[in-house]
Every structure is written in structure tokens, then in C-alpha cells.
TORTOR-372138 format. One record per residue (C-alpha): residue number from 1; x, y, z; residue in three letters. Coordinates in steps of 0.5 Angstrom, whole numbers, plus 500, padded with zeros to 3 digits. Layout:
(NUM; (X; Y; Z); 'Ala')
...
//
This chain:
(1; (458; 464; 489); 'Unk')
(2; (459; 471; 484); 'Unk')
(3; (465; 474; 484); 'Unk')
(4; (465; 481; 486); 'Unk')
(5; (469; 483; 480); 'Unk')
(6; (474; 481; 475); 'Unk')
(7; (479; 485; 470); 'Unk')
(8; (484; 482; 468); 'Unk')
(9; (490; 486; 464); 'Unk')
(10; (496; 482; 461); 'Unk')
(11; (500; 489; 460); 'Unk')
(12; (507; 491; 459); 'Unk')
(13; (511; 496; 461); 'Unk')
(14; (510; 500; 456); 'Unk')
(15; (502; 501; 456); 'Unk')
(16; (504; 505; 463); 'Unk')
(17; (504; 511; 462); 'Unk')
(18; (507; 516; 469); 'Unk')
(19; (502; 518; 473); 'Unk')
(20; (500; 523; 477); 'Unk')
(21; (495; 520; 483); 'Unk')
(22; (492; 527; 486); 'Unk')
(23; (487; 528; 493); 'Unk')
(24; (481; 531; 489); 'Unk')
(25; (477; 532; 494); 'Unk')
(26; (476; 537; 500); 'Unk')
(27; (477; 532; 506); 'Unk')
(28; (485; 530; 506); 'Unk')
(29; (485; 523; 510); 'Unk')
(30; (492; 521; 512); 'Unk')
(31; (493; 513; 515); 'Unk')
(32; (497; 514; 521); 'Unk')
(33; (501; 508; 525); 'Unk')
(34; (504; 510; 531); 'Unk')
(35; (508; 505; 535); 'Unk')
(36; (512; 505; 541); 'Unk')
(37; (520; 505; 543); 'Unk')
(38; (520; 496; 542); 'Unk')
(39; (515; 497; 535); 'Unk')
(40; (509; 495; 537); 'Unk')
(41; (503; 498; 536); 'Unk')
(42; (500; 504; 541); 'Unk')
(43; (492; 503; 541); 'Unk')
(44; (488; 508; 544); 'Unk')
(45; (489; 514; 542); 'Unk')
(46; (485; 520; 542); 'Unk')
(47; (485; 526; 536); 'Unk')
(48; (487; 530; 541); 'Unk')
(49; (493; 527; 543); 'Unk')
(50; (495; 528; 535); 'Unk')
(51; (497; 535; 532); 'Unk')
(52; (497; 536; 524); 'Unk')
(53; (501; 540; 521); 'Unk')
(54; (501; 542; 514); 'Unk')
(55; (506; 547; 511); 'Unk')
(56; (508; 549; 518); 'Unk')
(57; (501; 551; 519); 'Unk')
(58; (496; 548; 524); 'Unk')
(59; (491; 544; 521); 'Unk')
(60; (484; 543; 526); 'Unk')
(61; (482; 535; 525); 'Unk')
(62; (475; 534; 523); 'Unk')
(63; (475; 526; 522); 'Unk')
(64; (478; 521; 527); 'Unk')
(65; (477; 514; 527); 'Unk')
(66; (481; 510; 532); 'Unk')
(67; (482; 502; 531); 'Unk')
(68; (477; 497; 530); 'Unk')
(69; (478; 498; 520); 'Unk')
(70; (470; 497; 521); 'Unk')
(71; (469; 504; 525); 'Unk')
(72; (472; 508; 520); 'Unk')
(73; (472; 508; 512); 'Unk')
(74; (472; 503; 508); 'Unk')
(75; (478; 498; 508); 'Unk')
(76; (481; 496; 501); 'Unk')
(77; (487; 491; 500); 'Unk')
(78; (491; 490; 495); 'Unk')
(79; (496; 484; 495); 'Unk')
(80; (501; 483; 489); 'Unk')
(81; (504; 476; 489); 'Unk')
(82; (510; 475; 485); 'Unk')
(83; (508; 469; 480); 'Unk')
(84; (516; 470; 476); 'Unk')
(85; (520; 463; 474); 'Unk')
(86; (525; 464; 479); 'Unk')
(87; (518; 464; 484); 'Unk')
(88; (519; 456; 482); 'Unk')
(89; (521; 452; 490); 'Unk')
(90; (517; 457; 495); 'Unk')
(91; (512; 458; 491); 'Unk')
(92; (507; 452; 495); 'Unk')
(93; (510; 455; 502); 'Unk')
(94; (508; 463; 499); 'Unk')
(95; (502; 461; 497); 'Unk')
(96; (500; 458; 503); 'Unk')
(97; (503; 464; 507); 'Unk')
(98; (498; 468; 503); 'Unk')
(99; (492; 465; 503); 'Unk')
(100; (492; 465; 510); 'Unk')
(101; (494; 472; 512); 'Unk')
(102; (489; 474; 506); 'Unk')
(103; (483; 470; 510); 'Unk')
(104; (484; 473; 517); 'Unk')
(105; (482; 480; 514); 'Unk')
(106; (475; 480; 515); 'Unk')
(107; (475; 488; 516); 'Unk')
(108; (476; 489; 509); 'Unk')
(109; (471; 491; 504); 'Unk')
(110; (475; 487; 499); 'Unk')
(111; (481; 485; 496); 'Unk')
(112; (485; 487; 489); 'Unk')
(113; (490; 480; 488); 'Unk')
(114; (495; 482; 482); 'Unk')
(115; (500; 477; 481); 'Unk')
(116; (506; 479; 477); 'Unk')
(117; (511; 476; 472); 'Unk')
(118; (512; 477; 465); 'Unk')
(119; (504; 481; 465); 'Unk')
(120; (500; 483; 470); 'Unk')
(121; (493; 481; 471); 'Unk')
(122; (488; 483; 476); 'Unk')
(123; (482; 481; 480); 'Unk')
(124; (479; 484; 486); 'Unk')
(125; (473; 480; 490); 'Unk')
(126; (469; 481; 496); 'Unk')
(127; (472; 478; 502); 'Unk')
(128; (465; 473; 502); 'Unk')
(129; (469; 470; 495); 'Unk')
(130; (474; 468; 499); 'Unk')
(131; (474; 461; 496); 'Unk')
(132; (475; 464; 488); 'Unk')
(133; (481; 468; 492); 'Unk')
(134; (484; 461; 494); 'Unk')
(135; (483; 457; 487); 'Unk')
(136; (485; 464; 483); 'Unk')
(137; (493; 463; 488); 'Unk')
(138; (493; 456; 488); 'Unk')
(139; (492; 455; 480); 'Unk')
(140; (497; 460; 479); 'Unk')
(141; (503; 457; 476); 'Unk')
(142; (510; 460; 477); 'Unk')
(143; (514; 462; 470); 'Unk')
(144; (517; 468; 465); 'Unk')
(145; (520; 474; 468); 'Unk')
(146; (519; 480; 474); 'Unk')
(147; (515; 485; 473); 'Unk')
(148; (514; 488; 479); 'Unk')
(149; (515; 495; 478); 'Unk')
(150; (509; 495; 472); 'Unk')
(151; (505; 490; 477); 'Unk')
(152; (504; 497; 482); 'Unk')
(153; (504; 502; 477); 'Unk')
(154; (497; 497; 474); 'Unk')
(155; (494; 498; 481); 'Unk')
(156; (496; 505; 483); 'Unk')
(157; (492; 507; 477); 'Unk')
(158; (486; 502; 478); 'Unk')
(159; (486; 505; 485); 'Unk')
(160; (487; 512; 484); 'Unk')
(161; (479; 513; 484); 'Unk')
(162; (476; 508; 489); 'Unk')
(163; (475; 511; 496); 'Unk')
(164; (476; 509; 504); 'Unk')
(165; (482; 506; 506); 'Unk')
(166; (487; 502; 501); 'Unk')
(167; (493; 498; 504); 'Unk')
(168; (497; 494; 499); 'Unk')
(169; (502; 488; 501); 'Unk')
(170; (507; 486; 495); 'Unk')
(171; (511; 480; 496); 'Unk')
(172; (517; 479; 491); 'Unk')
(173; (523; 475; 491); 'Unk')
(174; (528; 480; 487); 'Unk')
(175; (529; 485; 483); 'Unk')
(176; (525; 486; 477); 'Unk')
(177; (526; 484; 470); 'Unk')
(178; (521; 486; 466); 'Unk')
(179; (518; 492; 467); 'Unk')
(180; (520; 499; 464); 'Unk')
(181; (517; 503; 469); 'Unk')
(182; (522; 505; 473); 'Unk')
(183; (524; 505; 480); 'Unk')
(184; (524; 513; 480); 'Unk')
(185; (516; 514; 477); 'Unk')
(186; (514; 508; 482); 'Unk')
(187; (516; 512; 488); 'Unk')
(188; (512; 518; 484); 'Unk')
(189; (505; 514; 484); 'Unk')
(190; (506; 513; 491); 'Unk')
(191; (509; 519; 493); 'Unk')
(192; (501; 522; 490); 'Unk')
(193; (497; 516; 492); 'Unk')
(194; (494; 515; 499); 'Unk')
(195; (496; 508; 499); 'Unk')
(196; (499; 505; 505); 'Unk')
(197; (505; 499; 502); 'Unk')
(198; (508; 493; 506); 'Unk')
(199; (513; 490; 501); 'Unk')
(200; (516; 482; 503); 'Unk')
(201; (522; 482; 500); 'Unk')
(202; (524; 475; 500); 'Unk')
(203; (532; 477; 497); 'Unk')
(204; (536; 470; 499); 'Unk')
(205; (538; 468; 491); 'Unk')
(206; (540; 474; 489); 'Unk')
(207; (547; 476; 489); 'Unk')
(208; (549; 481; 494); 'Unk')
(209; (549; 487; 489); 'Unk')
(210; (543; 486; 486); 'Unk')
(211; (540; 484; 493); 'Unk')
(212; (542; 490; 496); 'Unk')
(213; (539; 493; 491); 'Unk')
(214; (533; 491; 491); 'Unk')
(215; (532; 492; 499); 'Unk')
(216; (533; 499; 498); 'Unk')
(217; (528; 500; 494); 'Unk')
(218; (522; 496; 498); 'Unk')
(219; (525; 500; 503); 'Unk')
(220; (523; 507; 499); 'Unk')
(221; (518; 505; 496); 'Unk')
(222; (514; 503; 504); 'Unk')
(223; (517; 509; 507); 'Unk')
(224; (514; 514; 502); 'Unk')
(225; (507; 510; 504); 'Unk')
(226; (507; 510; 512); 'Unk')
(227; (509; 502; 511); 'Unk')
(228; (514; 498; 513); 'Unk')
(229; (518; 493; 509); 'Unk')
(230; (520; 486; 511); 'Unk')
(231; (526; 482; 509); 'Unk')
(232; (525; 474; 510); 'Unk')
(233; (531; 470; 510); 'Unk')
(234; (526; 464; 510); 'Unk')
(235; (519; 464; 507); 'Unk')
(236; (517; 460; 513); 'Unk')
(237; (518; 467; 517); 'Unk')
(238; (512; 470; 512); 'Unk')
(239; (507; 468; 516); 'Unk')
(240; (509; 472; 524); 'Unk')
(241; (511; 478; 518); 'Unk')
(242; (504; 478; 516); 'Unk')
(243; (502; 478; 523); 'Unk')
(244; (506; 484; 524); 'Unk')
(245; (502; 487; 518); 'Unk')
(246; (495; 485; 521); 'Unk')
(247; (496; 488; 528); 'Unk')
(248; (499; 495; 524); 'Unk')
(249; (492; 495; 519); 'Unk')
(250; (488; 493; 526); 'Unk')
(251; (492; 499; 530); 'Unk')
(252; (491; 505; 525); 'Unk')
(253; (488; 511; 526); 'Unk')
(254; (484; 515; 521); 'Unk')
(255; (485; 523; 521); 'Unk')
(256; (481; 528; 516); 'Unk')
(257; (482; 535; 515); 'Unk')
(258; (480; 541; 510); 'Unk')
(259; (486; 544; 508); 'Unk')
(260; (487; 552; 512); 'Unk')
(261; (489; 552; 504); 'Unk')
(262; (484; 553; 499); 'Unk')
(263; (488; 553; 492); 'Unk')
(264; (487; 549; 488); 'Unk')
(265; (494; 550; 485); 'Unk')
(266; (496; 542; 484); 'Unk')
(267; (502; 543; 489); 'Unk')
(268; (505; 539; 493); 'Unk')
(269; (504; 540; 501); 'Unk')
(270; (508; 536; 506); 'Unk')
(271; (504; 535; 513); 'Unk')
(272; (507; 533; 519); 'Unk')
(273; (504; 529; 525); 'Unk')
(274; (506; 528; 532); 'Unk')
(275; (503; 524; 537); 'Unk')
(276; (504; 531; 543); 'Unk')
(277; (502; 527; 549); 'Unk')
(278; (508; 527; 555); 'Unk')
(279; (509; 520; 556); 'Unk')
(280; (510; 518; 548); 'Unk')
(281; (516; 522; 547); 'Unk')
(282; (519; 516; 543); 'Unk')
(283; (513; 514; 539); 'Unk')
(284; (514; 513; 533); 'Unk')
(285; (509; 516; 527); 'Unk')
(286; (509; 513; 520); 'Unk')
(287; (504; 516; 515); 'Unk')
(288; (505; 519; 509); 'Unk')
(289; (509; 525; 508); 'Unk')
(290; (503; 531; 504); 'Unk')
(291; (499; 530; 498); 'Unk')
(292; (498; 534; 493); 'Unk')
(293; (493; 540; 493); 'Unk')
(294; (488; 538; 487); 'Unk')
(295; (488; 542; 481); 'Unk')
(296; (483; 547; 477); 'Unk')
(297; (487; 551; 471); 'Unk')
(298; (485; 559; 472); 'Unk')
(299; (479; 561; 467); 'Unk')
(300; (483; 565; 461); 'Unk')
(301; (481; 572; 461); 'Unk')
(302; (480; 575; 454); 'Unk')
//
């Protein structure tokens, strides 16, 4: 059996430059979860039961998918696992909790593992490679520091041109050690991306300063992206997150619109959508909040 493909990069922070992650195309695509007042997930929707808003502006729908990840674009995950020395007694349970949410995905088109310490590597297999994917979980061994923040910045900007759906799940039990990338840009490459995030922060052996911290942050970072952040008390707990995670993936719908706006100004345009049926005033809608306009210069006048 082949591996769909294989890049490995051993990087430092210092070899990630800030980037701006733009919507270069006409068609916009926002991932929309909606739940109701108890968070569970609200199926059956149709585009008519949502309003997209864009700078105040009405915007007309003129893609939906609803549901079932094979009915709309294509699904790429990403699963980014801590693999730092402090990982050392959960690493046997995380793993297994991993492998197992990674194998009931058979909707998606493929999966990007990153595994993080004091590098990032990365390897991205077709879901009938599973096997290579479990062999590449279980052979990692924990050890060096946390470089967490540089491991999203890596598969932002290998993510950034690959089309469809992209969902990225982290999981890291504290703060980072390692990385130059700040939290600041982080929150910018994922403010410009289209990547939805659900973060496992698994925090326990922190102090409670650092703790707090890096909760926070998780919680920022999944915000911005229209995902959820979980904070384990024990990694036996992974497994009904992951379950949370999957049921969210399975319940999405897909919208697409062009833009009333056809400047190719660079700027940001905030959207808004509401689910506008009576019966669902306390729903709750998570998606991201715009994306930036793509750029083209003004030709120079002579």
C-alpha cells in the first residue's frame, strides 16, 4: 500500500514567516455549525432557513450542502498531536484516543498528521493509508520542547491552497515552549484562513497561571475558526470530545456566495449568518466571522 504523500519538515520558528491566508476565488465558502440551547448539533436545515450577511449587506446563497461531508466539498483533516517530553505518561492513552477518532473519519478526503516538539514534521495520507497512519502515531516517541504555535503556522501555509473543506483538530497538553511564532500572529493566520479548529487542551500538569493561559488561547484560537475548544481533566475523557468533534463535522453545512462587492481591495469584510427560523431563536451559530476580499494592485498610470 502507497502513501498518498509524505513531506516532512523539521523547522524552527524562525523559518515561519507571518502570513496573510486570503480567499482568492469568487465563490466565498463559510463552514456553519448550528446547535441548539443543550449544544447539540441541528440537522436538517435548508438554505432557506439561513441569511448571510456581509458588511450589513444581504448576500444570495448560490451554494449549499447540508449534512452528509460526501455531498459537499471535499473534507481535509488535519490532526496536530503534541509529541513534546512532558507528553511522556499519557502519550500510550493519547495515541490510542487518536488513532481511533482518526479512523471513524471515512468521509474525508484525506488527513494531515503534524506531530510537534522541539520540530514540526509533517505527512498527509489518503484515508485507505490508514495503517501507515497508525504506524506513524505509534513509533512517535515523546521528547524535546513545544512548538505548538510554529505546528499551526506549518500547516496553515501548507493548507492555504488546497481546496474544499479543512478542518484541523490540535491536541496539547500546555503551553508552548518552543516556537517564535507568537499567539498574536497565530490568531492572524487563522483569522485569514478558512480552517475550522477544535483544540484539546489537556492542561492538568500545568500551574494555574500558565494553565489559565494557555486555555485562553485555545479558546481564541477555536473562536475565530467557528470550532469549539475542550479541556480534559483526564485523558480517558478524549474519547466522548472526539465524539462531540465528529457528530459537529457530520452536521455542517456548507454555504457559498459571490460577493455583492466585487473590489479586489485586500480588505477584510466581516459576514454574519443567522439561522432566521422562529422555532430556532436560541440556536447558536459558529462559523467564522469574513474573510479577506482578494487582492489585485491598480495598474500604474503613466
Amino acid at each position: 500500500m502507497k502513501m498518498f504523500c509524505l513531506a516532512v519538515a523539521a523547522t524552527t520558528a524562525a523559518a515561519l514567516p507571518m502570513q496573510r491566508f486570503r480567499i482568492g476565488v469568487d465563490l466565498v465558502h463559510f463552514a456553519v455549525v448550528v446547535t441548539d440551547r443543550q449544544g447539540a448539533p441541528v440537522s436538517g436545515l435548508t438554505v432557506d432557513d439561513f441569511q448571510v450577511l456581509e458588511r450589513g449587506v444581504a448576500q444570495r446563497v448560490s451554494f449549499f450542502a447540508a449534512g452528509d461531508p460526501a455531498m459537499g466539498p471535499p473534507l481535509h483533516l488535519a490532526f496536530l498531536l503534541d509529541a513534546s517530553g512532558s507528553m511522556e505518561s499519557e502519550m500510550r492513552d493519547v495515541h490510542t484516543a487518536a488513532i481511533k477518532f482518526l479512523g471513524q473519519n471515512e468521509e474525508a478526503a484525506d488527513v494531515t498528521l503534524v506531530d510537534f516538539d522541539t520540530e514540526v514534521r509533517v505527512a498527509r495520507f489518503r484515508t485507505e493509508n490508514y495503517p501507515r497512519l497508525i504506524e506513524r502515531i505509534r513509533t512517535r516517541k515523546p521528547r524535546g520542547y513545544t512548538a505548538f504555535y510554529d505546528a499551526i503556522g506549518v500547516y496553515l501555509r501548507g493548507a492555504s491552497e488546497q481546496p474544499g473543506q479543512k478542518v484541523m483538530v490540535a491536541y496539547t497538553d500546555g503551553a508552548d515552549t518552543r516556537s517564535s511564532t507568537r499567539p498574536g500572529e497565530v490568531a492572524e493566520m487563522l483569522k485569514g484562513s478558512d480552517i475550522t479548529m477544535y483544540a484539546l487542551g489537556y492542561l492538568q500538569r500545568q500551574p494555574s497561571s500558565a494553565q489559565r493561559m494557555a486555555q485562553l488561547e485555545l479558546q481564541r484560537f477555536a473562536t475565530i475558526t467557528g470550532g469549539q475548544a475542550f479541556f480534559p481533566t483526564s485523558v480517558k475523557e478524549l474519547d466522548g470530545m472526539y465524539d462531540r468533534i465528529r457528530a459537529e463535522i457530520a452536521a455542517r453545512y456548507t454555504l457559498g456566495y459571490v460577493s455583492s462587492d466585487d473590489r479586489a481591495d485586500g480588505s477584510w469584510r466581516p459576514v454574519e449568518i443567522t439561522v432566521t427560523r422562529p422555532d430556532l431563536r436560541g440556536a447558536k451559530v459558529r462559523t467564522r466571522a469574513g474573510y479577506f476580499a482578494p487582492y489585485e494592485p491598480a495598474a500604474s498610470s503613466r
